[in-house]
BALOBA-1460 file (C-alpha; in Angstrom, 3 decimals):
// residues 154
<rec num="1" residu="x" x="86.846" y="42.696" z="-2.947"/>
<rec num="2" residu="x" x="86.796" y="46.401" z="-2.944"/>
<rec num="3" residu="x" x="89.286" y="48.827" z="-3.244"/>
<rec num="4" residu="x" x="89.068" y="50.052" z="0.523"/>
<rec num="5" residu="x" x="89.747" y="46.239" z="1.586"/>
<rec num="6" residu="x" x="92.826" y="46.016" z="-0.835"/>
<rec num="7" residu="x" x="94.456" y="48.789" z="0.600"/>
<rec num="8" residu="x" x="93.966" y="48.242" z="4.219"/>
<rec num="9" residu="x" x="95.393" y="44.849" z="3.849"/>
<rec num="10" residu="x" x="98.157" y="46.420" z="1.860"/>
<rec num="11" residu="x" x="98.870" y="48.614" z="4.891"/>
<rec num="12" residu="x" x="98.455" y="45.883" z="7.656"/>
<rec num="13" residu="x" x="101.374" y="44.139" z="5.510"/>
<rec num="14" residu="x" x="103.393" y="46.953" z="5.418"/>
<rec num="15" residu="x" x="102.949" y="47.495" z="8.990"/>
<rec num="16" residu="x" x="103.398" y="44.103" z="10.080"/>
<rec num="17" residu="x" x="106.741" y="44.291" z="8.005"/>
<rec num="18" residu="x" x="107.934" y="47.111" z="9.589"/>
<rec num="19" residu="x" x="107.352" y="45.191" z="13.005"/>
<rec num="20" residu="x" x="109.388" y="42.156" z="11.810"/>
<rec num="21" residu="x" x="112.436" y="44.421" z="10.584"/>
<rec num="22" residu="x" x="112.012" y="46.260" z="14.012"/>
<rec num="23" residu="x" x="112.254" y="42.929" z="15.987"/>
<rec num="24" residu="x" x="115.401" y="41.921" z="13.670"/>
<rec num="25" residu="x" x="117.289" y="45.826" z="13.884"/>
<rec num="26" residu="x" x="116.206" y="45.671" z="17.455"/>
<rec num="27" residu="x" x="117.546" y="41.836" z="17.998"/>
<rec num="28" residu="x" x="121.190" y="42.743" z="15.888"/>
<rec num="29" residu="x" x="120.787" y="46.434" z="18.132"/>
<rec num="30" residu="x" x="120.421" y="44.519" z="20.913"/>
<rec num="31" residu="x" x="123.218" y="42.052" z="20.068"/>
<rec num="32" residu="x" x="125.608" y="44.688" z="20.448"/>
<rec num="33" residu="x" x="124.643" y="47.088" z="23.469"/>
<rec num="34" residu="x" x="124.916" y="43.726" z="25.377"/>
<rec num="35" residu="x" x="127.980" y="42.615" z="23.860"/>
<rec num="36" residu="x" x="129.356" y="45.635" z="25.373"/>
<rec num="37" residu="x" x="127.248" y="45.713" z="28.474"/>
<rec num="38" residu="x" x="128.514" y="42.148" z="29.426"/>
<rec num="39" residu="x" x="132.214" y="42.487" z="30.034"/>
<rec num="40" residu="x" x="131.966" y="46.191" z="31.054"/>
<rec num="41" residu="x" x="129.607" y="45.304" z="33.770"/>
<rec num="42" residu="x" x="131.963" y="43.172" z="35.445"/>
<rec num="43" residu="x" x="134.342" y="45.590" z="35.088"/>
<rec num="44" residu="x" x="132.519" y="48.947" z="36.301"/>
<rec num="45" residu="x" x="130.534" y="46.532" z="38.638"/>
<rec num="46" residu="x" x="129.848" y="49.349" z="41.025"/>
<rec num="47" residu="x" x="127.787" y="51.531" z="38.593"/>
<rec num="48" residu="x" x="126.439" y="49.020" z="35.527"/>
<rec num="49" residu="x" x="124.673" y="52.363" z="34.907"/>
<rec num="50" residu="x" x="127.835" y="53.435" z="33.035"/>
<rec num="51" residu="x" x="128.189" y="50.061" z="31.506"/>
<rec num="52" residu="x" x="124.503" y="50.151" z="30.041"/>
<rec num="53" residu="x" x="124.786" y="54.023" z="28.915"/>
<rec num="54" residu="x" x="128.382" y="53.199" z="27.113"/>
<rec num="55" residu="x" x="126.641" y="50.272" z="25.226"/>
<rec num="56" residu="x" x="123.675" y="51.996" z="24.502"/>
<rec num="57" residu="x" x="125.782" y="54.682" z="22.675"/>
<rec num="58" residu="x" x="128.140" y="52.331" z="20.991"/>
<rec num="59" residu="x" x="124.575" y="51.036" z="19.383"/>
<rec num="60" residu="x" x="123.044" y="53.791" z="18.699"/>
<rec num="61" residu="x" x="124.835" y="54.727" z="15.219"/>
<rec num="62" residu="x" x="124.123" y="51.146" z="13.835"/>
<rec num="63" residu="x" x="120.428" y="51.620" z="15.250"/>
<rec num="64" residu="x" x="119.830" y="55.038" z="13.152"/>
<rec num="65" residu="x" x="121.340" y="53.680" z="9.963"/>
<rec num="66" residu="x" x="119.600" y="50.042" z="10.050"/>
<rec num="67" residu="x" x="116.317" y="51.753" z="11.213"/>
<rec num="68" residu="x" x="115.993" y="54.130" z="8.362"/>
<rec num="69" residu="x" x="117.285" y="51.970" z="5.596"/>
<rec num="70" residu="x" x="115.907" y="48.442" z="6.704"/>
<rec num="71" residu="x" x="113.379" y="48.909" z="9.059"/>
<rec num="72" residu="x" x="110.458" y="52.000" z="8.220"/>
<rec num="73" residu="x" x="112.612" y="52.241" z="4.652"/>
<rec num="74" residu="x" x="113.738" y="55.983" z="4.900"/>
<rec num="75" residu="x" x="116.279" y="57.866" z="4.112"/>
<rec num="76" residu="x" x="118.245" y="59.622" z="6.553"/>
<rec num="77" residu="x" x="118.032" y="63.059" z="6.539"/>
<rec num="78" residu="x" x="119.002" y="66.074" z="9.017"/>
<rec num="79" residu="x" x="115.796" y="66.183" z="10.780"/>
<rec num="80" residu="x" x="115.015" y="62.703" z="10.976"/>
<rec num="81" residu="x" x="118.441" y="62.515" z="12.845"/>
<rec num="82" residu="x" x="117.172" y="65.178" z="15.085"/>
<rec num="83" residu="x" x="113.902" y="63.576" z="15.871"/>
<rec num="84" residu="x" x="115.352" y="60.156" z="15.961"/>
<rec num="85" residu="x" x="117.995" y="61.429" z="18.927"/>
<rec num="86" residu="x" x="115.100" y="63.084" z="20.888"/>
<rec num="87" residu="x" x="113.582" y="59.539" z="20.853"/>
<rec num="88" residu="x" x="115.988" y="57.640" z="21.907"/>
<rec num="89" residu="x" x="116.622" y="59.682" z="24.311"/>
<rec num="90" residu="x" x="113.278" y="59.203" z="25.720"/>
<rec num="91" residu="x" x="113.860" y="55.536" z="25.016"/>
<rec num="92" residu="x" x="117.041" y="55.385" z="27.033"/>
<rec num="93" residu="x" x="115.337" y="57.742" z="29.775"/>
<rec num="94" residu="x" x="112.529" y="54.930" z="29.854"/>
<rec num="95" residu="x" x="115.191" y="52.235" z="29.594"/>
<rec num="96" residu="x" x="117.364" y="53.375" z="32.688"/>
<rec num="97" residu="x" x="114.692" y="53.856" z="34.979"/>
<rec num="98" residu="x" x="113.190" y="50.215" z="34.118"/>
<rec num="99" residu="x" x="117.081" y="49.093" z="34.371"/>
<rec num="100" residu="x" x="117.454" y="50.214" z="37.895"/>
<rec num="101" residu="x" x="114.485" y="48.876" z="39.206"/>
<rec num="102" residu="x" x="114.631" y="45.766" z="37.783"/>
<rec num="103" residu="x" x="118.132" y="45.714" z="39.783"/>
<rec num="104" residu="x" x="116.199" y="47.828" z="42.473"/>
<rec num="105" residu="x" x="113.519" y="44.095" z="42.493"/>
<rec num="106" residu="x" x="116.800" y="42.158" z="42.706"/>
<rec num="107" residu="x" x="117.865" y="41.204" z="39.532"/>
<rec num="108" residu="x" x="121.187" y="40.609" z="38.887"/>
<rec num="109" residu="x" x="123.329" y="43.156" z="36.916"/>
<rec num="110" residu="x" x="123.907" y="40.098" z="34.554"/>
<rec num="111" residu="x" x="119.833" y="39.660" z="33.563"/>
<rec num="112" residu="x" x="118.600" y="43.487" z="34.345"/>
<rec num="113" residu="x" x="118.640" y="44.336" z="30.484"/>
<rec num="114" residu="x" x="116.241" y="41.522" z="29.260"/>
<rec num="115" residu="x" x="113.266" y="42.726" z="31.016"/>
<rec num="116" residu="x" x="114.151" y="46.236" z="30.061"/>
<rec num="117" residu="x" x="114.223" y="45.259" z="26.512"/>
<rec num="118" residu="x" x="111.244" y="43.253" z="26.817"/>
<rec num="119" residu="x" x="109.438" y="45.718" z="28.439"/>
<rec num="120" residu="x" x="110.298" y="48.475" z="26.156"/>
<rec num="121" residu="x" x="109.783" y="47.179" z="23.008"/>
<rec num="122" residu="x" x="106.736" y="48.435" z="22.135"/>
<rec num="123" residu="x" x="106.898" y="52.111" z="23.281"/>
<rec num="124" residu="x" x="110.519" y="51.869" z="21.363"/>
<rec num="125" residu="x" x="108.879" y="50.919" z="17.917"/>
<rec num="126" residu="x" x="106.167" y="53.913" z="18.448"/>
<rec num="127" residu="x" x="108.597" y="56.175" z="19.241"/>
<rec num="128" residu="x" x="111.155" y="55.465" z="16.088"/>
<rec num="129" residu="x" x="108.197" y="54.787" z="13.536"/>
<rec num="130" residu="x" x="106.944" y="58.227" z="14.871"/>
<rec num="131" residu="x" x="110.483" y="59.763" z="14.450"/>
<rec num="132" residu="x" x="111.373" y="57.842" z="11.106"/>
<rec num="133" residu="x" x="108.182" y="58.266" z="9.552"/>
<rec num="134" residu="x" x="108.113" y="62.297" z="9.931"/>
<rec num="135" residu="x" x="109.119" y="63.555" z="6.246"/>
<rec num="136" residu="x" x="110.254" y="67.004" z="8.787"/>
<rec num="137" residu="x" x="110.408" y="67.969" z="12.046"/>
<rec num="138" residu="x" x="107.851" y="70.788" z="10.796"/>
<rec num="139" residu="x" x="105.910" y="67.569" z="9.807"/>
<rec num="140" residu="x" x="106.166" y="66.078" z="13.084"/>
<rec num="141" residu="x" x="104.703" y="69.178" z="14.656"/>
<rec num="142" residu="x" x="101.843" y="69.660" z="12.009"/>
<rec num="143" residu="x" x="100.711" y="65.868" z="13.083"/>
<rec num="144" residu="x" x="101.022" y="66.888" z="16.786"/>
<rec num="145" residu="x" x="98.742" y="69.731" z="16.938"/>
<rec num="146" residu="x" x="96.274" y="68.149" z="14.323"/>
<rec num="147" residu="x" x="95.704" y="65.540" z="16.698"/>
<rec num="148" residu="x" x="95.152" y="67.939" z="19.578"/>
<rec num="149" residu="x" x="92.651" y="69.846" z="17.601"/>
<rec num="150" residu="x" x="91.115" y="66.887" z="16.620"/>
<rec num="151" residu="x" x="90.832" y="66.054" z="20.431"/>
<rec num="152" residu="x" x="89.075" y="69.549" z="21.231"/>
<rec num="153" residu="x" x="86.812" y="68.769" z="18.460"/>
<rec num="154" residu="x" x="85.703" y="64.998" z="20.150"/>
């Protein structure tokens, strides 16, 4: 076996692990946001909006910590937090819209998340391996417009 064949199975490991811790931080994230969704939804049953953004917060500290330390094996710094916050928030802007038209389709308020979540999961694990795996935000930039010059170029 060569070396090239070595280290892409190393990566494809590595990746696949990250994809398993994912699915368990997302599961145990997950866990929580509907453990608060639940009762507050029959509560604020007029707007479960509210109830979803409020346990979407709550898990959103436990989310950043588990995903850099477990998941993509980072450490948390300044502008990871940044970039992590401007993908959730594209994650929860994703998530909401799915949310109310699952509800829109006639699900009920109780069920609305699990298609969301189900739905979402794969755009969510590009987005945080994206944000999480970006030494800078600097970083995250350089990669950006490398791959649009690299498009020009095609």
């Amino acid at each position: 076996m060569g070396k090239r064949y070595k280290t892409t199975v190393k990566k494809e490991k590595k990746y696949k692990g990250e994809v398993f811790r994912f699915a368990v931080t997302g599961a145990l994230v997950t866990l929580i946001l509907y453990a608060v969704y639940l009762p507050l939804s029959y509560i604020l049953d007029d707007t479960p909006g509210v109830a979803y953004s409020i346990g979407f917060a709550i898990s959103f500290i436990t989310n950043f910590v588990l995903s850099n330390y477990y998941t993509f094996r980072t450490k948390p710094t300044f502008d990871r937090a940044i970039l992590f916050c401007i993908m959730q928030f594209i994650n929860y802007m994703l998530q909401i819209l799915c949310f109310k038209f699952f509800i829109w389709i006639g699900v009920s308020n109780v069920w609305a998340p699990v298609p969301v979540w189900i739905f979402i999961f794969p755009i969510n694990f590009l987005l945080m391996r994206v944000a999480l795996k970006s030494a800078s935000i600097k970083d995250l930039m350089y990669r950006i417009m490398n791959i649009e010059k690299q498009g020009k170029n095609i």
